[in-house]
FIKE-387244 format. One record per residue (C-alpha): residue number from 1; residue in one letter; x, y, z. Coordinates in Angstrom, 1 decimal. Layout:
# FIKE-387244
{i: NUM; aa: A; px: X; py: Y; pz: Z}
...
//
This chain:
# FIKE-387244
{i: 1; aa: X; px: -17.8; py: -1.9; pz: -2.4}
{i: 2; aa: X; px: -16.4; py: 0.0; pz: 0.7}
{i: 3; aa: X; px: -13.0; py: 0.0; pz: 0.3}
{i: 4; aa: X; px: -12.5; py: 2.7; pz: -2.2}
{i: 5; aa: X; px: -8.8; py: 2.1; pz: -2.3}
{i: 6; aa: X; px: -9.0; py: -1.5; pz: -2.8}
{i: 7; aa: X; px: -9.1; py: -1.9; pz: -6.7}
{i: 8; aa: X; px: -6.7; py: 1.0; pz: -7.0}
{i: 9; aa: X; px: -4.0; py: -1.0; pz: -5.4}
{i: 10; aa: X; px: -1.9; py: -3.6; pz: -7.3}
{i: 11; aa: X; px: 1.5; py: -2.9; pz: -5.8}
{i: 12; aa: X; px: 2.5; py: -3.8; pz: -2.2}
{i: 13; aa: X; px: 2.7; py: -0.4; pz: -1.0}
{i: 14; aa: X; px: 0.4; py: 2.3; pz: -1.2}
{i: 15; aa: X; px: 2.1; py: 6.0; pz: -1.1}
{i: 16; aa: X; px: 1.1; py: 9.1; pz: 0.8}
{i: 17; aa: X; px: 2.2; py: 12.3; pz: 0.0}
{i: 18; aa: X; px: 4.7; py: 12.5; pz: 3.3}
{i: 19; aa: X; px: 5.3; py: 8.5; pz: 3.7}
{i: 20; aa: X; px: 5.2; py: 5.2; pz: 2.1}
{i: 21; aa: X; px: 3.1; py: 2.7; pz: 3.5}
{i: 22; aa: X; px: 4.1; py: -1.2; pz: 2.6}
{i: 23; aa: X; px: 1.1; py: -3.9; pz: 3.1}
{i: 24; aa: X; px: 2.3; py: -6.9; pz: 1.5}
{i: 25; aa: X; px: 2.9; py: -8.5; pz: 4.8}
{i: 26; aa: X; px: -0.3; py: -7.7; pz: 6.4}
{i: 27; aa: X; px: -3.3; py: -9.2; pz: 6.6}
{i: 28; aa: X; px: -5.2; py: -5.6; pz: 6.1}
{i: 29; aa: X; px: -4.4; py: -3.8; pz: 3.5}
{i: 30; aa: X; px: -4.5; py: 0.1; pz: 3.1}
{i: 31; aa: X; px: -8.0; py: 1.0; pz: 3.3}
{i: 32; aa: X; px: -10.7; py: 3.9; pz: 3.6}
{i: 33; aa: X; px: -11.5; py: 3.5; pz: 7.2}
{i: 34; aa: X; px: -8.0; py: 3.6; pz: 8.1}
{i: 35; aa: X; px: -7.6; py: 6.8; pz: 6.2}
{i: 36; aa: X; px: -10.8; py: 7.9; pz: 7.6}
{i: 37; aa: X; px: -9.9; py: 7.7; pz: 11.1}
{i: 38; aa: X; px: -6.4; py: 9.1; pz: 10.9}
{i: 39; aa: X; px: -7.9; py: 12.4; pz: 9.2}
{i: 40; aa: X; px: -10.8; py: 12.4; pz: 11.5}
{i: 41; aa: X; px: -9.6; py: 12.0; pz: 15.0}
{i: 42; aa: X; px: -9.0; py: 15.0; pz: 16.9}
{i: 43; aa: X; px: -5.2; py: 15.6; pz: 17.9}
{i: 44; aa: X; px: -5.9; py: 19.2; pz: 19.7}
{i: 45; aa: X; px: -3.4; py: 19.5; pz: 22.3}
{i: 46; aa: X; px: -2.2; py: 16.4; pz: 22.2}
{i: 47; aa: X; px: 1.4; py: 14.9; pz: 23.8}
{i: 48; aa: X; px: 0.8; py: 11.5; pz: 23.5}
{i: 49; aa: X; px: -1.1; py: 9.5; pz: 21.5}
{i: 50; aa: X; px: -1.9; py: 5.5; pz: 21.2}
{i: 51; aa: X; px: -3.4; py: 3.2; pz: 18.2}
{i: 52; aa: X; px: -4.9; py: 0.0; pz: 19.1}
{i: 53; aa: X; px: -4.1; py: -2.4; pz: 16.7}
{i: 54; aa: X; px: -2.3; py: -0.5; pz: 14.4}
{i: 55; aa: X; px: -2.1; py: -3.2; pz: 11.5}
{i: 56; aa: X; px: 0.5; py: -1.2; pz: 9.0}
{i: 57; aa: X; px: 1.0; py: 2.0; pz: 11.1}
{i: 58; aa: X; px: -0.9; py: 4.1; pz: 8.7}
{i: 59; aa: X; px: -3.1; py: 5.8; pz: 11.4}
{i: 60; aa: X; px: -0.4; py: 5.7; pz: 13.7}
{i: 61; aa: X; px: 1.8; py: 7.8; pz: 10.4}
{i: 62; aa: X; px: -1.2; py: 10.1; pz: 9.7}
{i: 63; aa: X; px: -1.9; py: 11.3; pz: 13.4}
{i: 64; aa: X; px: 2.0; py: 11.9; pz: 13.6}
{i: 65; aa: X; px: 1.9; py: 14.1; pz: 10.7}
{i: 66; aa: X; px: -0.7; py: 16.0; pz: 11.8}
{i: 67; aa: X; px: 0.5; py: 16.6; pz: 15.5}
{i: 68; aa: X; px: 3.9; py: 17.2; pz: 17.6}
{i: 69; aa: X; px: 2.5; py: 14.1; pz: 19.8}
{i: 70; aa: X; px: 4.4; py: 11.4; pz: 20.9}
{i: 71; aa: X; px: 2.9; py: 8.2; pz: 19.7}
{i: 72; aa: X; px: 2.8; py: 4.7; pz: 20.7}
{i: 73; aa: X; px: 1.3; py: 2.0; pz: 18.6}
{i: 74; aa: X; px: 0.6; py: -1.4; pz: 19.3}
{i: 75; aa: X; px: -0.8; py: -4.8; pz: 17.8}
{i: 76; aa: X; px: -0.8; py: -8.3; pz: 18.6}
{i: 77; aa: X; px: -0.1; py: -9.8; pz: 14.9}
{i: 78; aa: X; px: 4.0; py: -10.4; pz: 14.4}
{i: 79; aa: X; px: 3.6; py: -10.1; pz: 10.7}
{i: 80; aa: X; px: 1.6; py: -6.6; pz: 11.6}
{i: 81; aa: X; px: 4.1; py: -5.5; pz: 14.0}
{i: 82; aa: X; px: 6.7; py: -6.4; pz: 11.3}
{i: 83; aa: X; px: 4.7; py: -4.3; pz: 8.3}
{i: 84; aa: X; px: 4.1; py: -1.4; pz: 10.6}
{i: 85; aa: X; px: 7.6; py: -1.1; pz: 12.5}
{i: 86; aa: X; px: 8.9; py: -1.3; pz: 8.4}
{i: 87; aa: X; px: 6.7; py: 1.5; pz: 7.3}
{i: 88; aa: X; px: 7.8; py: 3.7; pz: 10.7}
{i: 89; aa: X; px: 11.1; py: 3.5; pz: 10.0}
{i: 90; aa: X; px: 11.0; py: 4.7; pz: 6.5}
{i: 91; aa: X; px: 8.9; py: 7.4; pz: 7.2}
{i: 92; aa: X; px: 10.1; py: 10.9; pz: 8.1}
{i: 93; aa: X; px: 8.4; py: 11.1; pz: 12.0}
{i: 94; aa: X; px: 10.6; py: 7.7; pz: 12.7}
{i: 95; aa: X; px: 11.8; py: 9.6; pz: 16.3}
{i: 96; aa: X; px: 8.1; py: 10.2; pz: 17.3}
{i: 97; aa: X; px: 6.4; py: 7.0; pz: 16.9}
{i: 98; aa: X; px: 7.2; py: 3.3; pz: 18.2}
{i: 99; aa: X; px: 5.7; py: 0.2; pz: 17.7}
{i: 100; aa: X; px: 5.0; py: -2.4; pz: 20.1}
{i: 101; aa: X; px: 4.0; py: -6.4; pz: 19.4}
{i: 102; aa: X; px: 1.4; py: -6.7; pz: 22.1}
{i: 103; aa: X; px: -2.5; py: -7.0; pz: 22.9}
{i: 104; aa: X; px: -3.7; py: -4.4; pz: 24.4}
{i: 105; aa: X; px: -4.6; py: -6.6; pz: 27.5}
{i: 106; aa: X; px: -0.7; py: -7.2; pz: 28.2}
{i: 107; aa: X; px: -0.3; py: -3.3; pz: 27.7}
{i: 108; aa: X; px: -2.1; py: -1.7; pz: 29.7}
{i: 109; aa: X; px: -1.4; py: -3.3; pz: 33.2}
{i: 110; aa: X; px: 2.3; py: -2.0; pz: 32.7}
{i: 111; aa: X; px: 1.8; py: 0.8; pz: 31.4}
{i: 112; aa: X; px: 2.6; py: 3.9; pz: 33.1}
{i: 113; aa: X; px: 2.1; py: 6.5; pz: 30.5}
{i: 114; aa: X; px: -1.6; py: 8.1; pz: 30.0}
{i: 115; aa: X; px: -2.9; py: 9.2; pz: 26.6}
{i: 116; aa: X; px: -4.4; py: 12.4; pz: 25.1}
{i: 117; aa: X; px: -5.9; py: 10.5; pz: 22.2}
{i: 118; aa: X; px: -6.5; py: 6.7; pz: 21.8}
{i: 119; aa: X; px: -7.3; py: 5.4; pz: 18.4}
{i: 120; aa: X; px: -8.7; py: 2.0; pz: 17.0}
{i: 121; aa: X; px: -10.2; py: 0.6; pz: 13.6}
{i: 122; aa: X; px: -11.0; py: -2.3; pz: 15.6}
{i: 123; aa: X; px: -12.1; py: -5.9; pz: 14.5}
{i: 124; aa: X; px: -15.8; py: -5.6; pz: 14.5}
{i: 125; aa: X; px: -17.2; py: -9.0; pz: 12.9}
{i: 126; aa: X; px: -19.3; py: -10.5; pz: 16.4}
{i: 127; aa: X; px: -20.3; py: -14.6; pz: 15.5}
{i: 128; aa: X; px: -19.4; py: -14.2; pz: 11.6}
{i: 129; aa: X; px: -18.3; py: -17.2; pz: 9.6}
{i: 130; aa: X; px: -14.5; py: -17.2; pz: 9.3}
{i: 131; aa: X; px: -11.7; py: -17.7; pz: 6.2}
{i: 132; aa: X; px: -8.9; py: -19.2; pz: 6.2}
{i: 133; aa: X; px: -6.4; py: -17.1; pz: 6.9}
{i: 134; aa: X; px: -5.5; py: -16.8; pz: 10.3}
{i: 135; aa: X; px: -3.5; py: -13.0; pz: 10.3}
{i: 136; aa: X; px: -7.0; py: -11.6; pz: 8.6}
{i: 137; aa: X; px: -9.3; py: -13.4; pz: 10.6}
{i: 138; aa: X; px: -7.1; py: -11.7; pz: 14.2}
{i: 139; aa: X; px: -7.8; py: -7.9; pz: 12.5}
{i: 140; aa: X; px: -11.8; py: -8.5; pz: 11.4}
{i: 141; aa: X; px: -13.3; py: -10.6; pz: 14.3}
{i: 142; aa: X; px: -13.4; py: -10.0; pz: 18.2}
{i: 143; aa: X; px: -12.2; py: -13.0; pz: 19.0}
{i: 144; aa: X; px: -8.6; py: -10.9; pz: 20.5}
{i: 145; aa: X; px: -10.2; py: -7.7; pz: 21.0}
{i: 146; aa: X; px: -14.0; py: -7.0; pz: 22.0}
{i: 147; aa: X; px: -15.6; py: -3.5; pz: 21.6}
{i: 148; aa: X; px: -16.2; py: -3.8; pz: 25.2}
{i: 149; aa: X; px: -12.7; py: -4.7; pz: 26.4}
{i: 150; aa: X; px: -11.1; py: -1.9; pz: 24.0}
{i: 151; aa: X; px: -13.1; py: 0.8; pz: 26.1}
{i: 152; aa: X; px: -12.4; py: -0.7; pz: 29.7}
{i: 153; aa: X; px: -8.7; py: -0.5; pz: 29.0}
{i: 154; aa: X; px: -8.9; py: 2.7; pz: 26.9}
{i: 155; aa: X; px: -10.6; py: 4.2; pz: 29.8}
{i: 156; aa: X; px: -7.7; py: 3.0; pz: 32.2}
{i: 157; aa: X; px: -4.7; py: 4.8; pz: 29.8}
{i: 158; aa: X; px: -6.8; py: 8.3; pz: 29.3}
{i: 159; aa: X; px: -6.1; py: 11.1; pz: 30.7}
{i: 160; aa: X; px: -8.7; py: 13.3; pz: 32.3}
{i: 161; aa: X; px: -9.5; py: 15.1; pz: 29.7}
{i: 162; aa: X; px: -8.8; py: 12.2; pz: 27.1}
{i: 163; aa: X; px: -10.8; py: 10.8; pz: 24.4}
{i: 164; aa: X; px: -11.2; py: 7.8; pz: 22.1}
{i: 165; aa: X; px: -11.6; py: 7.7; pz: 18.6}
{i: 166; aa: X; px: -13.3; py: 4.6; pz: 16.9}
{i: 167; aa: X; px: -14.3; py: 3.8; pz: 13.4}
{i: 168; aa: X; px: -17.4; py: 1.4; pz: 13.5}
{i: 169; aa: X; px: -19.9; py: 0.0; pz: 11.2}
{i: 170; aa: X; px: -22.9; py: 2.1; pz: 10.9}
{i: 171; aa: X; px: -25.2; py: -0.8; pz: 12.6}
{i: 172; aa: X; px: -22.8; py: -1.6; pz: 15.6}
{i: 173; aa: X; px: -23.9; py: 2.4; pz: 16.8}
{i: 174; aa: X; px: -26.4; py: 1.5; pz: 19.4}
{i: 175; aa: X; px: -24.2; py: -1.2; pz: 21.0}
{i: 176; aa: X; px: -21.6; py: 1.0; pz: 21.1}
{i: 177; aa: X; px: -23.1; py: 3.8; pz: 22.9}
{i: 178; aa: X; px: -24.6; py: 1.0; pz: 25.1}
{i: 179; aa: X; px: -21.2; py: -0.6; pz: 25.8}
{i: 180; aa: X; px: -19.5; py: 3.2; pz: 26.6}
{i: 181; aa: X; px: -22.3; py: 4.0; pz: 29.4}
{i: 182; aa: X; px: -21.4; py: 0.9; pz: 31.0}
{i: 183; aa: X; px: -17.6; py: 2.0; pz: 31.0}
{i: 184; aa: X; px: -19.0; py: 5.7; pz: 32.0}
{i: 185; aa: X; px: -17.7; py: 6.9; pz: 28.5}
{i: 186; aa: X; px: -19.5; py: 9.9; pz: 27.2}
{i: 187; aa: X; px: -20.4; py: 10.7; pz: 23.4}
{i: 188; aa: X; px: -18.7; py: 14.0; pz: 22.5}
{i: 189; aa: X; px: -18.3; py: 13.4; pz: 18.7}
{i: 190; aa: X; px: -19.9; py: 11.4; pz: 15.7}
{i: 191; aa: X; px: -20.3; py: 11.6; pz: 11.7}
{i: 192; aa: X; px: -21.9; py: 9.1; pz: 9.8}
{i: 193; aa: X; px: -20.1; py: 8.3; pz: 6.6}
{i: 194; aa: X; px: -21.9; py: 7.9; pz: 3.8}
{i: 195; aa: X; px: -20.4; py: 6.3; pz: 0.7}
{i: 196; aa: X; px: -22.4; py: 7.4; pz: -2.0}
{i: 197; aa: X; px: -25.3; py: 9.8; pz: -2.7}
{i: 198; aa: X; px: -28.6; py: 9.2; pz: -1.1}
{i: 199; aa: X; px: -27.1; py: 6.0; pz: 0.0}
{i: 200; aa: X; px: -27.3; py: 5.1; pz: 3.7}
{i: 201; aa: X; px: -24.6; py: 5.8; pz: 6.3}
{i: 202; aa: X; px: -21.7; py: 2.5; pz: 6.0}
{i: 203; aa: X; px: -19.8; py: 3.9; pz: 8.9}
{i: 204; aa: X; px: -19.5; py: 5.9; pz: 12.3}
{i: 205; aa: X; px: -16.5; py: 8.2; pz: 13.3}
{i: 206; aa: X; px: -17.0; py: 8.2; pz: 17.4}
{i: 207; aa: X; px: -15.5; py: 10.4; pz: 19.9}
{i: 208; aa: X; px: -16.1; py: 9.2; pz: 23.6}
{i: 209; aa: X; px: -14.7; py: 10.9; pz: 26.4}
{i: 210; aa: X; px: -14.7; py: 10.6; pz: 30.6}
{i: 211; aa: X; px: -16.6; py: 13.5; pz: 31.2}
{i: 212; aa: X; px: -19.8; py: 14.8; pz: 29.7}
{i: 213; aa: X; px: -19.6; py: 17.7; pz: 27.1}
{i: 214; aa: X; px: -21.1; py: 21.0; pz: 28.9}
{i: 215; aa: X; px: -22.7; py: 21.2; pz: 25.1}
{i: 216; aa: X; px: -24.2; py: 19.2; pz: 22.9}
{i: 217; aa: X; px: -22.5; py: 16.5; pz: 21.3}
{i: 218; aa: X; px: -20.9; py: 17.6; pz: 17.9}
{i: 219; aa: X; px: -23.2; py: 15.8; pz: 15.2}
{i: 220; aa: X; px: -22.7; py: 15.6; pz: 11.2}
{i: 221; aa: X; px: -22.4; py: 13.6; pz: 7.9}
{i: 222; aa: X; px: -19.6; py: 13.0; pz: 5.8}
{i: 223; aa: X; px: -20.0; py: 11.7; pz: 1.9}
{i: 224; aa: X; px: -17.2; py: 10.7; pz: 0.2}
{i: 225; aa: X; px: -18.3; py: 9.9; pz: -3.1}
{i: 226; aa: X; px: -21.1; py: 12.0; pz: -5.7}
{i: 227; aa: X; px: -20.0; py: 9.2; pz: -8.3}
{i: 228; aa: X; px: -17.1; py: 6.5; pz: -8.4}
{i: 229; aa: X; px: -14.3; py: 8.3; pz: -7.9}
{i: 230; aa: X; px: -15.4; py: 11.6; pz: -8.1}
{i: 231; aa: X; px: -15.4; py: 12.9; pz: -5.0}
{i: 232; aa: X; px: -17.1; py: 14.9; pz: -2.3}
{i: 233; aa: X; px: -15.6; py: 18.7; pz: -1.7}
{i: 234; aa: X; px: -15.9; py: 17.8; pz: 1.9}
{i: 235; aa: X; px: -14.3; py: 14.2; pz: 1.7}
{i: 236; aa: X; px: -11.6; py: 16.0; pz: -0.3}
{i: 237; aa: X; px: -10.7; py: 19.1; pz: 2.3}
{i: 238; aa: X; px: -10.4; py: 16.5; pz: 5.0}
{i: 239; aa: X; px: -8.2; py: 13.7; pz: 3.3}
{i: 240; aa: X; px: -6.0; py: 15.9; pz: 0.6}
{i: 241; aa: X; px: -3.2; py: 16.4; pz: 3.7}
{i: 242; aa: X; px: -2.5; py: 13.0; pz: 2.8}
{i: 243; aa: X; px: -3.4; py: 11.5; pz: -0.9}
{i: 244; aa: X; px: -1.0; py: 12.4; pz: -3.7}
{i: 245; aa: X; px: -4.2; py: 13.2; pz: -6.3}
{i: 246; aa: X; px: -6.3; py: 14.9; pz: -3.9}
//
């Protein structure tokens, strides 16, 4: 099973060590690539940030706690927006974060601010059969958001020296680096994430920006587990900012 956290979760919140998250409302819970990404991404220098279908805020929470930035989060789910507007408001970086109920098609045309960092754990199912449940099918499939419309608009709300900062499965690699060239976004950044020993990678942490790196693109492997739940030294140094046991 992927989601690490998933069995480990019978109340309707999940707790951090600096804020509360609350999922009951959302389709998507709390969940290892969420966690993944918001200790991953790069906030270096970074004045404002944006999350692309932030679901409960959690990534949105994470960057803020690791950065000064300003941060704007948006998703086009009411009972989302709902969950994640609850969760920012609780927390303690309430001032530096705000959450908007909107696509990110309707944002960017009237948006006027440009980002240092934008962040997504998109939907990523392409043609897969669907379940019932409308909010959970909007955050796993396309349908609302394709891979290739997330980069145009990225693209448009970077700054120059910008970047993006995905969470993919493993497999969807290739067509991602196929669909950045065709937006003239560059590889700067990847780790595969693997779950388990000698298992094969599950996941890819990507960082695209506009321009090309004068070096060579920053390559490596993450592992998170050596057995269930016992975990990696490395998956621990990078996630123990935020989990209480950690």
């Amino acid at each position: 099973m992927w989601n690490l956290l998933e069995n480990s979760m019978p109340n309707s919140y999940f707790q951090f060590k600096q804020f509360t998250i609350h999922h009951g409302q959302c389709a998507m819970k709390v969940g290892t690539d969420g966690v993944l990404l918001g200790a991953w991404s790069d906030t270096t220098a970074c004045h404002h940030i944006l999350d692309v279908g932030t679901g409960t805020g959690l990534i949105a929470l994470m960057l803020a706690q690791r950065s000064l930035a300003q941060i704007d989060a948006i998703d086009i789910d009411a009972g989302a927006y709902l969950q994640a507007e609850e969760n920012r408001q609780l927390s303690p970086f309430a001032e530096r974060v705000q959450i908007f109920h909107q696509s990110l098609a309707d944002y960017t045309p009237h948006c006027t601010r440009r980002y240092d960092l934008i962040v997504s754990n998109p939907p990523y199912f392409v043609d897969s059969l669907k379940c019932p449940n409308r909010q959970r099918n909007t955050a796993r499939h396309t349908d609302t958001l394709s891979l290739k419309e997330l980069l145009h608009d990225s693209r448009r709300l970077l700054t120059h020296q910008g970047r993006i900062a995905l969470i993919l499965p493993y497999d969807q690699r290739e067509m991602l680096l196929k669909e950045a060239q065709q937006e003239e976004l560059f590889l700067s950044k990847e780790t595969a994430v693997i779950p388990t020993l000698n298992a094969a990678p599950k996941r890819i942490l990507v960082e695209l920006r506009k321009e090309p790196l004068s070096s060579s693109v920053l390559a490596d492997t993450l592992t998170i587990e050596i057995a269930r739940h016992q975990y990696t030294e490395e998956y621990i140094r990078l996630t123990q900012a935020f989990y209480l046991k950690m």
